[in-house]
N, C-alpha and C positions, 0 to 999 in steps of 0.2 A: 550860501556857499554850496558850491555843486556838491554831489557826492560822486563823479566821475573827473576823472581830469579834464579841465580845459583850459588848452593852449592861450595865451593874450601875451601878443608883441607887444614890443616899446612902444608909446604914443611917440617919441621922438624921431622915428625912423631907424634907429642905432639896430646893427643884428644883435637882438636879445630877444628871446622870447622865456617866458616863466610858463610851467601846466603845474596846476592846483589841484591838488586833492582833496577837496575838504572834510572828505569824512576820515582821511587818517592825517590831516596836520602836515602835511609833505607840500611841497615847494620842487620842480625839477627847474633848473636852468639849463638856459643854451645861448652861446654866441658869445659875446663881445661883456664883461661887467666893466661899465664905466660908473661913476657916481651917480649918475640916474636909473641907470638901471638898476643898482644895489637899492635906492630910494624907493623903486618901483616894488623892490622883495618887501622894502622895510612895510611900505602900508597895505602890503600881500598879508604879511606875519601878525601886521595888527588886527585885519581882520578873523585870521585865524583864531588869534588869541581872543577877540572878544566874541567870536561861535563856541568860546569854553575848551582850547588848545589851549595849556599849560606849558606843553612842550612841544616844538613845532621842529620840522627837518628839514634843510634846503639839502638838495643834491646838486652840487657843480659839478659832477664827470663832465656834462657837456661843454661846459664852459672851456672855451678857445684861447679865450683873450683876457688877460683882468687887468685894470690900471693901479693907479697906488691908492686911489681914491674909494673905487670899488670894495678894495678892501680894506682898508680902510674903513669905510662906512660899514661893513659888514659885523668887521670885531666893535666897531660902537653899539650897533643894534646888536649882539650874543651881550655885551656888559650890562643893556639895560634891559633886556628880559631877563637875565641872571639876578642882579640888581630888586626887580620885579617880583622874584620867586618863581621863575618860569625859565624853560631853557630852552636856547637856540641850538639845535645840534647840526653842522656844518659836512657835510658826507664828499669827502673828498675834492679839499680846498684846492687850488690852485697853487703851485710853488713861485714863487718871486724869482721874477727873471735876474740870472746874473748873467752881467754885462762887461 
């Protein structure tokens, strides 16, 4: 894991891109969370966690777009690093669109 952030897009094409911090456990997002993309955080946070990150921080300011899925997936990965003894801290989720 680096110890500077670096940016890595979706392999999917989707606009997402995640930058890694690995020496403080952070996570930045940007663009579109669909359920791949949240998939792509989830085995971001795995590696964190097994560089010895206990508690790990995504930041969605960037975040545009999120489906129901996206988040979805996100509150299952925060219940099983909880779950784990480890915590997911979520820095400014996105609100659910109402329609």
């Amino acid at each position: 894991m680096s110890s500077s952030p670096v940016p890595r897009p979706a392999p999917d094409g989707d606009s997402f891109t995640e930058t890694i911090d690995g020496r403080l456990g952070s996570i930045r997002a940007e663009g579109h969370l669909t359920g791949r993309a949240a998939d792509m955080v989830r085995g971001t946070v795995e590696v964190l966690r097994r560089s010895g990150h206990d508690r790990v921080v995504v930041d969605l300011r960037e975040v545009r777009q999120v489906d129901d899925d996206g988040l979805r997936a996100l509150r299952t990965l925060a219940d099983g690093i909880r779950d784990d003894g480890g915590r997911l801290t979520l820095l400014h989720p996105p609100r659910p669109r109402q329609d």
